[in-house]
C-alpha positions as MATLAB code, in Angstrom:
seq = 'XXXXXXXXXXXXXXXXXXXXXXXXXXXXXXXXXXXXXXXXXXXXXXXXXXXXXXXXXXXXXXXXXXXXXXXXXXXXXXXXXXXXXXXXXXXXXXXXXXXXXXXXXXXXXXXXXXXXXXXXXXXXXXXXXXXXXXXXXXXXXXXXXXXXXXXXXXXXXXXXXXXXXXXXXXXXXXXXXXXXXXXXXXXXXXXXXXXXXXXXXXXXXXXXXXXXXXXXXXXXXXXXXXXXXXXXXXXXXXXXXXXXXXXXXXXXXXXXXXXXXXXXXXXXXXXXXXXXXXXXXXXXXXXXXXXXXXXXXXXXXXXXXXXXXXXXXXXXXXXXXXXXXXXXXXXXXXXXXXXXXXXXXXXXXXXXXXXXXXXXXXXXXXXXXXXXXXXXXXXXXXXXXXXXXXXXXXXXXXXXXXXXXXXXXXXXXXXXXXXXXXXXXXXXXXXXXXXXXXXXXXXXXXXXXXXXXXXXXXXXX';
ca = [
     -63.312   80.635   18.733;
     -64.252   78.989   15.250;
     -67.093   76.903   14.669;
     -65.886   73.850   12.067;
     -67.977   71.205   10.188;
     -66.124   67.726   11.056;
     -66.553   64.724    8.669;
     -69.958   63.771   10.433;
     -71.161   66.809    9.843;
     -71.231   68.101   13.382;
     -69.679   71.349   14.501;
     -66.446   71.150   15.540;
     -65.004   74.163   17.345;
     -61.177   74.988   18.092;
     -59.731   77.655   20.157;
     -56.941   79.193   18.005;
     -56.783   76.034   15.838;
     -58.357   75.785   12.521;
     -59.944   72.667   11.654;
     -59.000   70.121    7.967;
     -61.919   70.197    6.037;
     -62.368   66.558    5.003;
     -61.006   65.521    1.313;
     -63.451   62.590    0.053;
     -60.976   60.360   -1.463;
     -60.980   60.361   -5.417;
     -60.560   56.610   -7.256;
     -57.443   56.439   -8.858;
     -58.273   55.797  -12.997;
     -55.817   55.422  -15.661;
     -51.877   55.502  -15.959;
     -51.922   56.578  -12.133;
     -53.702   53.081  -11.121;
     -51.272   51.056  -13.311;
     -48.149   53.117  -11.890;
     -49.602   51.797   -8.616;
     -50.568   48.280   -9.370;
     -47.146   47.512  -10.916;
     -45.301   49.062   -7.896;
     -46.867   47.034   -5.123;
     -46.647   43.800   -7.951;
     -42.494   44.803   -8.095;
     -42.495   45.091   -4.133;
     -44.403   41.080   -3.858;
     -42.020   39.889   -6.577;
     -39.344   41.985   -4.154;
     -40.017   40.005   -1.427;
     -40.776   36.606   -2.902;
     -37.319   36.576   -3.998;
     -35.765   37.879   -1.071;
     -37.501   34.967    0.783;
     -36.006   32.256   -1.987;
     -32.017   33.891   -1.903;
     -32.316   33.802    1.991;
     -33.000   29.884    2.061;
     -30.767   29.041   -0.802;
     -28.157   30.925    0.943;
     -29.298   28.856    4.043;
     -29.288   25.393    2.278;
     -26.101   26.493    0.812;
     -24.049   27.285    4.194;
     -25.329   23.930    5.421;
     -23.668   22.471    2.525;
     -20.711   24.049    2.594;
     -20.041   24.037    6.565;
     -21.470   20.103    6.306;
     -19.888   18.525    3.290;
     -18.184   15.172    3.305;
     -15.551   17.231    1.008;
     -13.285   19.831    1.805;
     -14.525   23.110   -0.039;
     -12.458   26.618   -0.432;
     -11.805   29.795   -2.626;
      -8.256   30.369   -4.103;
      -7.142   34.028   -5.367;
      -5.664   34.089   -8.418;
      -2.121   33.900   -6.782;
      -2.699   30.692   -5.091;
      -4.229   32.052   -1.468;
      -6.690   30.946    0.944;
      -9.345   33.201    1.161;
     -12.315   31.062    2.498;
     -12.220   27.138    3.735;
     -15.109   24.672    5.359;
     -14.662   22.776    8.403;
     -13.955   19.701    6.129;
     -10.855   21.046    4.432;
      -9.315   22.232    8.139;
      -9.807   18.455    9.298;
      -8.501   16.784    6.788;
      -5.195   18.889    7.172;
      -5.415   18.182   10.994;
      -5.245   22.061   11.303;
      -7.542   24.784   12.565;
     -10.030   26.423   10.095;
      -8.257   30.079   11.410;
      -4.615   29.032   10.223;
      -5.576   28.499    6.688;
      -7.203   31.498    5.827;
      -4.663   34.359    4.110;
      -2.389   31.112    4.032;
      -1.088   29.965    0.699;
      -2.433   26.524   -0.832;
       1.126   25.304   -1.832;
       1.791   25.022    1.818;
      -0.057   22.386    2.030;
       0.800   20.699   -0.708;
       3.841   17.885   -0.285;
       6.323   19.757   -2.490;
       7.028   17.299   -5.137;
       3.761   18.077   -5.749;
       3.378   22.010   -6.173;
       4.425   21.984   -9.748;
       0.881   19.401  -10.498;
      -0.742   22.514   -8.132;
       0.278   25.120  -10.188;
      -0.255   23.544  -13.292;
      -3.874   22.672  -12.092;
      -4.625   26.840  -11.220;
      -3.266   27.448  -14.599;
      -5.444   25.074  -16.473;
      -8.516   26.324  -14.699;
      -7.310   29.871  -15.200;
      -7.344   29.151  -19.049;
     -10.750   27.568  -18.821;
     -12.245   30.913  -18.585;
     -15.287   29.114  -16.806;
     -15.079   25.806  -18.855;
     -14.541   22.404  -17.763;
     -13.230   22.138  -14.244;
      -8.918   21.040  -13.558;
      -9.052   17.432  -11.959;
      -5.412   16.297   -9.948;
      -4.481   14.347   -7.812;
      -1.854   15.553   -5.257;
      -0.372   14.447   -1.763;
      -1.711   16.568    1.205;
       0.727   17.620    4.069;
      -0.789   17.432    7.267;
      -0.014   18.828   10.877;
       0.445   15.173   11.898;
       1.150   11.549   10.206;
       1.784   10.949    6.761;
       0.982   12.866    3.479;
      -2.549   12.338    2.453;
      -3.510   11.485   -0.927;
      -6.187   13.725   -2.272;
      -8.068   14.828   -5.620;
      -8.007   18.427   -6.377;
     -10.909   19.759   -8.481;
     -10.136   23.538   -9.332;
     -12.621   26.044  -11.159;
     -13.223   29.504  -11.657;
     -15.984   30.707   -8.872;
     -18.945   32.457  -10.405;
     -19.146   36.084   -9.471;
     -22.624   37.960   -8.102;
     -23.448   41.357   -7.153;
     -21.509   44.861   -8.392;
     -18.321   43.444   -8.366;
     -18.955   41.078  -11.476;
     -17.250   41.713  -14.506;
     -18.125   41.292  -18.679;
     -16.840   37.124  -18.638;
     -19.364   36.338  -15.335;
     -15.668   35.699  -13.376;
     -13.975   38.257  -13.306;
     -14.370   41.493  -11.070;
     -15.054   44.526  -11.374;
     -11.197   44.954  -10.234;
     -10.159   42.437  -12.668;
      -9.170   39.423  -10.250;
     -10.311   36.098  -10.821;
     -11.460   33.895   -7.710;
     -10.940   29.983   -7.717;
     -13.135   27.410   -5.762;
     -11.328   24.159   -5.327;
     -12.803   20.731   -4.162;
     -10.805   18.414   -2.102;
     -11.822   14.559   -1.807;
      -9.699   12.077    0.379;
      -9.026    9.245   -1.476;
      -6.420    7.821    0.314;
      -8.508    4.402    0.719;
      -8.894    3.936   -3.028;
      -5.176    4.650   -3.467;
      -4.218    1.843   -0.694;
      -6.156    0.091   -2.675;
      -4.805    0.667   -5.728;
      -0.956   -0.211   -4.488;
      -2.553   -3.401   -2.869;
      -3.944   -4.783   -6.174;
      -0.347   -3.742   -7.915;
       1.675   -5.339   -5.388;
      -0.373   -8.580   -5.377;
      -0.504   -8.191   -9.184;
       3.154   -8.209   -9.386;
       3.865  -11.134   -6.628;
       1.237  -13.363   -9.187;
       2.983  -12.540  -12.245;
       6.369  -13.688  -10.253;
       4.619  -16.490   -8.835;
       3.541  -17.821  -12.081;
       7.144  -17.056  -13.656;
       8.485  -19.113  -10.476;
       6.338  -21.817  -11.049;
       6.548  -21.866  -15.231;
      10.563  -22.027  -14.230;
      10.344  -24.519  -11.588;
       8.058  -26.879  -13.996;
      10.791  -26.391  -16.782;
      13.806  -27.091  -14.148;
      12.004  -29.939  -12.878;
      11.287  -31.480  -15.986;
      15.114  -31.415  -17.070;
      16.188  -32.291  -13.785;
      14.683  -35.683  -14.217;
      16.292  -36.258  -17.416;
      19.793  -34.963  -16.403;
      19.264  -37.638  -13.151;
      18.868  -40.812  -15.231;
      21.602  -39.791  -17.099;
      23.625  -39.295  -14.116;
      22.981  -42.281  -12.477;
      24.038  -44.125  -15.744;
      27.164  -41.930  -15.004;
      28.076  -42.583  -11.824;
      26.678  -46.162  -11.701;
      29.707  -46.902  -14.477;
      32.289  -44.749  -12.825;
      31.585  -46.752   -9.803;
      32.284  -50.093  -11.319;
      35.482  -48.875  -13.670;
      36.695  -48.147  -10.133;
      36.329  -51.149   -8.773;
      38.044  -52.966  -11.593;
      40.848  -50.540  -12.143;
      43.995  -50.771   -9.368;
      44.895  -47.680   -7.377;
      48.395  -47.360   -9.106;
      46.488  -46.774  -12.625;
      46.774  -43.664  -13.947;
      42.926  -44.218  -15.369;
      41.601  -44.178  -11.918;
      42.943  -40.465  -10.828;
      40.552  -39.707  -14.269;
      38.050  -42.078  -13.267;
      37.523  -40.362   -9.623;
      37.154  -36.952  -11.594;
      34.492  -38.531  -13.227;
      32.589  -39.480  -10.203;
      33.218  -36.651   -8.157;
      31.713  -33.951  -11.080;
      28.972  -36.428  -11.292;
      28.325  -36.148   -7.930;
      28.238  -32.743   -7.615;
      25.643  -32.176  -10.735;
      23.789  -34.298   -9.234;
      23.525  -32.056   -5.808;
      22.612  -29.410   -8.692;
      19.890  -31.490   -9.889;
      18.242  -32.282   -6.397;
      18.078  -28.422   -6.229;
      16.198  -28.235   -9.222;
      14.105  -30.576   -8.112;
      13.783  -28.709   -4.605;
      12.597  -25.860   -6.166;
       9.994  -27.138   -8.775;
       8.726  -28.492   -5.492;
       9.871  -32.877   -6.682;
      12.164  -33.405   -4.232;
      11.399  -36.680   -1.958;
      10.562  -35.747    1.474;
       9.357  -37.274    4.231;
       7.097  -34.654    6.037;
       6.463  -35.013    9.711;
       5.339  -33.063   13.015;
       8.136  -31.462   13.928;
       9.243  -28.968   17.156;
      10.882  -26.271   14.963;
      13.039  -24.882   18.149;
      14.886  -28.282   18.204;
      15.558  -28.755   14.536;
      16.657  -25.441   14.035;
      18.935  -25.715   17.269;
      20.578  -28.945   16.010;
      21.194  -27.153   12.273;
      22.399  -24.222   13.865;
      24.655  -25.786   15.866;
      26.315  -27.607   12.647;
      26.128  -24.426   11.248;
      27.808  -22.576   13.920;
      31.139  -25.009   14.125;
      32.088  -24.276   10.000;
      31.589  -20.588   10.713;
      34.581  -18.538   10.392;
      35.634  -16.043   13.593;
      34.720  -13.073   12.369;
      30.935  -14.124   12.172;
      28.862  -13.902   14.848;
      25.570  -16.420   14.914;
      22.267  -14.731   17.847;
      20.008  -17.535   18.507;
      16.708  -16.084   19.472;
      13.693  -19.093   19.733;
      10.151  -18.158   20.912;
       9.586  -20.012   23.830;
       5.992  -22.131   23.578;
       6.531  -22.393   19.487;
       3.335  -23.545   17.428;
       4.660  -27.185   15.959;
       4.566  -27.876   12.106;
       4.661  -30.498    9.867;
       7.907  -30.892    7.755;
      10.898  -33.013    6.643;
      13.814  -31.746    9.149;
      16.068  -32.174    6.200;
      14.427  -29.310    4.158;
      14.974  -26.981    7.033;
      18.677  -28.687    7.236;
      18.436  -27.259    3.722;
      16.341  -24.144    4.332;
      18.650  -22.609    6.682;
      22.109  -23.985    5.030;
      21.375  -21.780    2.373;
      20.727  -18.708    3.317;
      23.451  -19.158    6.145;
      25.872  -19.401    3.258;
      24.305  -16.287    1.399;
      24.047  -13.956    4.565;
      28.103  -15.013    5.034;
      29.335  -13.993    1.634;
      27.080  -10.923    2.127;
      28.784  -10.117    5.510;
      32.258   -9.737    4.027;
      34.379   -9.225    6.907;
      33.436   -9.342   10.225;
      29.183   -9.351   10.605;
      26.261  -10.762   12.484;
      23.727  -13.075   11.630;
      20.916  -13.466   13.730;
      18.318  -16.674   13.786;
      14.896  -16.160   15.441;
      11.468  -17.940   15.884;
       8.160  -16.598   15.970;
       4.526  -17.588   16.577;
       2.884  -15.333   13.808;
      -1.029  -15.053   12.621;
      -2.228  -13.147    9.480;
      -2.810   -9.431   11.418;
       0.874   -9.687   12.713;
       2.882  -11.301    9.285;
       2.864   -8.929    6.450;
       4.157  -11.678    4.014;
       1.862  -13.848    4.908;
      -1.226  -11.322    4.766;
      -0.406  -10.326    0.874;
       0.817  -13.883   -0.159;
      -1.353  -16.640    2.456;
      -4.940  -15.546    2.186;
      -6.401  -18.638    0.963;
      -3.617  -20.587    0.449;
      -3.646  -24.324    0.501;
      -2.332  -26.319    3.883;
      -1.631  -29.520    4.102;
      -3.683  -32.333    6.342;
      -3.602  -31.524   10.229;
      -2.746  -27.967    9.688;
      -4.503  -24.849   10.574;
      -6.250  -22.250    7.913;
      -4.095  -19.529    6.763;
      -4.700  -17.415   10.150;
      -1.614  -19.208   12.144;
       1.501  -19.295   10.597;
       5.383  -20.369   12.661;
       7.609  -17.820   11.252;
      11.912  -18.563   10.674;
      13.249  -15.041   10.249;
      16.987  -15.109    9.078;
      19.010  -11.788    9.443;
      21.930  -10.358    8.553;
      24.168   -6.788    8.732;
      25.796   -7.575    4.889;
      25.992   -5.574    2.020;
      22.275   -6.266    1.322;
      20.283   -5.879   -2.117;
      18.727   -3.188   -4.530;
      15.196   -2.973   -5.446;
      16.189   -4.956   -9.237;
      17.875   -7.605   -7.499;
      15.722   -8.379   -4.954;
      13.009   -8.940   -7.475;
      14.721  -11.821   -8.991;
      16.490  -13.210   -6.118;
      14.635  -16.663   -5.695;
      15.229  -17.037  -10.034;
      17.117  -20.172  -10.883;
      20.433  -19.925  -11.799;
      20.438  -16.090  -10.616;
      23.709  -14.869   -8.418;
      25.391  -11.896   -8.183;
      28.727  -14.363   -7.025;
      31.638  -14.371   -9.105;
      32.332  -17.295  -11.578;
      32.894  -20.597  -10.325;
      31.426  -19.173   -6.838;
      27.779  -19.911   -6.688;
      25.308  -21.896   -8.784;
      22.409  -19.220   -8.594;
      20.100  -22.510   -6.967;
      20.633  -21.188   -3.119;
      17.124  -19.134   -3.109;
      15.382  -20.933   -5.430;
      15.945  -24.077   -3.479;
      14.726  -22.625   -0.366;
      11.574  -20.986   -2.831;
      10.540  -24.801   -3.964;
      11.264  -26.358    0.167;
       8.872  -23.629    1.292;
       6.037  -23.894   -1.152;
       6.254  -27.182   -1.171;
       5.221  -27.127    2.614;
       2.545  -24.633    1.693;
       4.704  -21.497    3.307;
       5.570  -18.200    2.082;
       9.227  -16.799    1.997;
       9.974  -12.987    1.462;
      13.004  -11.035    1.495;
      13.252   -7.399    2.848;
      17.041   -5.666    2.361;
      18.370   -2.296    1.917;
      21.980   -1.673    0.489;
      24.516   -1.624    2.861;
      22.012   -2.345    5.875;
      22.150   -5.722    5.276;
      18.909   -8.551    4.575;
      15.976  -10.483    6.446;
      14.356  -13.229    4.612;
      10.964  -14.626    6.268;
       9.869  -17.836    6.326;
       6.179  -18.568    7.131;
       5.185  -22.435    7.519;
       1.486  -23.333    8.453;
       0.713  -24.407   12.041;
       0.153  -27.608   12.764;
      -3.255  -28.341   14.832;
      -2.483  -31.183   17.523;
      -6.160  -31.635   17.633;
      -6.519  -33.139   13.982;
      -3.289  -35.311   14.651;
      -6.057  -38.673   14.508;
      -6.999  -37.432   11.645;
      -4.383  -36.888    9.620;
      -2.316  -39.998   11.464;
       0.792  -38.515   12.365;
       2.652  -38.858   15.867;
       4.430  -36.001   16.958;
       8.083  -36.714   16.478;
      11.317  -34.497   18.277;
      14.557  -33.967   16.320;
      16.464  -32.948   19.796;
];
């Protein structure tokens, strides 16, 4: 047994055990106290930043998991090595299938050359200014998307980095890209061209059709003069003179510029009509029926009317006219041995795409409703149809693709001038050897303003 002080001072006894003696503990002075104060200052700083990388890395994975843009990393060789949420639903895929996928395979692939061009650019950056593109997106299902593409080279952290900041340690280069839909804005875009274009043809149409118009009107007083003489040298010459075989010549070319001339006028819009509330169904049923008795037999004419048609307000003449002339364009297209087909429609602004590009805001004439109700005359046929340059000219006086001596070029721009002038559209779809379909959109007439505009309904059965 030993007897031991403890730190009281009391005895302390152990049995086989020898007792500390108590060390009073000495201040720490000099380099040892700074040693000590600059370690626990290192292991504060330590943690303080520990604390700040773990939210930034928080805020950052709600960033990148919740973006409104499709975020992911790109090796060097074009692979998927990372990808958000965003990305994967835009492409209609699951997140899974594009990782260790290649990017290209999701590109439409008249557009992988732009891709690789865009890596390359960024490559050469060597951390500068980012690679902006914008490419068409293949997805799982529907139609190519239309996307930008922003591609830089991704910063590198930890061992791995390597002397340029991007490169690691292993000398590979990682690239993030950015991917924004903007499939809206380019809709957009092809919306403003395309109504851009039908103005600038509109206004060519209409600079034309002021010129025609203007000539017409001279060339017809100078054709009545014409025929109004040949008329009387008849009369005074007996049939046995050989002056009257020239004299009917005469008469019978003045006669027929002056059908040329009332086409002019029809399409600068001059023409004399006589406008009036009209059931379409009948008119086009009596035309047709003209129509269908000076057709040869190896034509073949569908009739298809809407039953309950919308009535509108137009001279029955001008659709006499109307459908005349593209009956006579959609034969000569057929060749030999064809259909053309004839049908009605009650149309509105959500279910006529000419009228939704061409009718928004358009004028109407009294008793008619706005530009939301429309009574569409679609004309069809199984011809030779047109290409994309001729269609664009197609209603263009004096335009035909007819031999000589076989076609004024006044069919279409007739019809052009009768429509307008009724405050319609007409548009022509066709596709070379599939044949042509020319739409013609007239306003609907509103019974319920018939006081008002003082019109009677009036049947051409």
């Amino acid at each position: 047994m030993e007897t031991h002080l403890n730190a009281s001072g009391r005895e302390c006894v152990a049995a086989g055990v020898r007792a500390p003696s108590y060390q009073p503990r000495v201040p720490l002075v000099g380099r040892e106290a700074q040693e000590l104060v600059g370690r626990e200052a290192q292991d504060l700083e330590r943690r303080r930043v520990a604390q700040v990388l773990a939210a930034s890395l928080a805020r950052n994975f709600d960033l990148y998991e919740l973006a409104s843009v499709g975020y992911c990393g790109v090796s060097e060789k074009g692979w998927i090595t990372e990808a958000n949420p965003t990305l994967a639903a835009l492409l209609g895929v699951e997140r899974n299938t594009l990782l260790a996928a290649p990017l290209s395979r999701f590109i439409l692939k008249e557009d992988q050359d732009d891709l690789r061009r865009l890596i390359q650019r960024a490559l050469a950056a060597q951390g500068g200014p980012a690679a902006t593109g914008e490419l068409r997106l293949v997805r799982a299902e529907g139609a190519p998307l239309w996307a930008q593409l922003v591609v830089s080279l991704e910063p590198r952290m930890g061992d791995d980095v390597g002397p340029d900041g991007t490169r690691g340690a292993d000398g590979t280069r990682s690239l993030c890209v950015v991917t924004t839909d903007i499939s809206a804005r380019k809709a957009a875009e092809a919306s403003l061209a395309l109504r851009e274009c039908e103005l600038a043809q509109a206004k060519k149409l209409e600079s034309v059709g002021r010129l025609a118009g203007g000539f017409a009107h001279q060339l017809n007083n100078m054709l009545a003069v014409v025929l109004g003489n040949a008329e009387l040298a008849l009369r005074q010459v007996d049939a046995s003179s050989p002056a009257r075989g020239r004299l009917e010549e005469i008469r019978t070319a003045a006669e027929r510029s002056a059908e040329i001339v009332q086409q002019l006028l029809a399409h600068a819009g001059k023409r004399l009509v006589a406008p009036k509330v009209i059931d379409l169904n009948a008119t086009v049923a009596t035309t047709i029926a003209t129509f269908r008795s000076n057709l040869r037999e190896d034509v073949r004419l569908i009739w298809k009317p809407e039953g309950e048609l919308w009535p509108v307000r137009i001279d029955p003449s001008q659709v006499d006219r109307i459908l005349g002339n593209l009956g006579a364009n959609a034969v000569d297209a057929i060749g030999e041995g064809g259909t053309i087909t004839i049908e009605t429609h009650n149309r509105n602004v959500a279910t006529c795409a000419c009228v939704n590009r061409a009718c928004r805001g358009s004028r109407t004439s009294p008793g008619t409703r706005g530009p939301d109700a429309y009574v569409a005359i679609v004309v069809s046929d199984d011809g030779c149809g047109m290409d994309k340059e001729t269609l664009a000219v197609a209603f263009e006086p004096f335009f035909t693709t007819k031999g000589v001596g076989k076609g004024t070029g006044l069919g279409l721009a007739a019809v052009y001038g009768e429509v307008t002038q009724n405050h319609g559209v007409v548009s022509a779809q066709s596709v070379p050897g599939a044949g042509t379909t020319f739409t013609i959109c007239l306003p609907r007439y509103d019974e319920a303003d018939r006081e008002n505009a003082g019109l009677a309904i009036a049947s051409t059965a």
